[in-house]
Every structure is written in structure tokens, then in C-alpha cells.
C-alpha positions as CSV (number, residue, x, y, z in Angstrom):
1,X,176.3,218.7,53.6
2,X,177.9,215.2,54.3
3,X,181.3,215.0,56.0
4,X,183.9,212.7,54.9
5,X,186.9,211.7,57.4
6,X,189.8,210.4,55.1
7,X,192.8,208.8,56.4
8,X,195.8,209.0,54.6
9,X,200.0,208.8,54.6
10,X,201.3,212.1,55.1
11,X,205.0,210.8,54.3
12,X,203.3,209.0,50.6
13,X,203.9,211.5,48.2
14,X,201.2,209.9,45.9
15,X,198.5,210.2,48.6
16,X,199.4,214.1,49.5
17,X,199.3,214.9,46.0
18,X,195.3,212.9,45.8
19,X,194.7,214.6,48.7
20,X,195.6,218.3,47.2
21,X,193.9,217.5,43.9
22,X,190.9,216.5,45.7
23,X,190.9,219.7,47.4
24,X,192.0,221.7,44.1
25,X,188.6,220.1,42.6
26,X,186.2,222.8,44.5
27,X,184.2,219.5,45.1
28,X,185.7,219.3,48.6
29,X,186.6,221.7,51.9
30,X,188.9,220.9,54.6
31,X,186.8,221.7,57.3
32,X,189.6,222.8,59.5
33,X,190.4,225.9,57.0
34,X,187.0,226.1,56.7
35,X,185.9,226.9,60.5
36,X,189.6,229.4,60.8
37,X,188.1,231.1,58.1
38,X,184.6,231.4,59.7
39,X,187.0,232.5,62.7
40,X,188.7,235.0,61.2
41,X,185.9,236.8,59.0
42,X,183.9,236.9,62.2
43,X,186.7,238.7,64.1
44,X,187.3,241.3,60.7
45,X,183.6,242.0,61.1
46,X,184.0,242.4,65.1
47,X,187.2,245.1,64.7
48,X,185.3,246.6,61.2
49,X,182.2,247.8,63.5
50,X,184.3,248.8,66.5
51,X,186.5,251.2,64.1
52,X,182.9,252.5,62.2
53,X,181.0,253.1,65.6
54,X,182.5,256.8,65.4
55,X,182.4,257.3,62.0
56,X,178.6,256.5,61.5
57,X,177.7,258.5,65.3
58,X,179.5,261.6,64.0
59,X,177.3,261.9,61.4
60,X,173.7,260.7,62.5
């Protein structure tokens, strides 16, 4: 994987819109989203084991 820093106009509606469709493509990830998301699933994993623990000792 090969990361590419763009730098754009946030107030040019012409270069959000390139920016979104770039995105839009799949061909691209905003690594930002990408590591929340990495975040995120790893804390849903974290609480989903703490809330089985019971479950699974209760019947083993």
C-alpha cells in the first residue's frame, strides 16, 4: 500500500466534489476514517468478549 498526501481547497467546490469522487471510486481510503474505524471495531470486539465471558463460562 502507497500513501498519497493531496492538498486541496476546501472552500473550491470543484475540488471537494474531485475529492469525494475520488473517494466514491473504491480506488482510494481516507486514512483518517480508516484508522477510527480500526478504533472502533477494535473497541466493539473489546466490550463483545467482556459481555460473552459469562455467557460461554456458564456453560463450559
Amino acid at each position: 500500500m502507497a500513501v498519497i498526501t493531496l492538498n486541496y481547497d476546501p472552500h473550491n467546490a470543484a475540488s471537494r466534489r474531485m475529492l469525494n469522487n475520488l473517494l466514491l471510486s473504491g480506488l482510494f481510503v481516507d486514512q483518517e476514517s480508516l484508522e477510527e474505524h480500526r478504533r472502533m471495531r477494535e473497541a466493539a470486539l473489546l466490550t463483545s468478549r467482556r459481555n460473552m465471558a459469562p455467557f460461554i463460562a456458564k456453560y463450559i
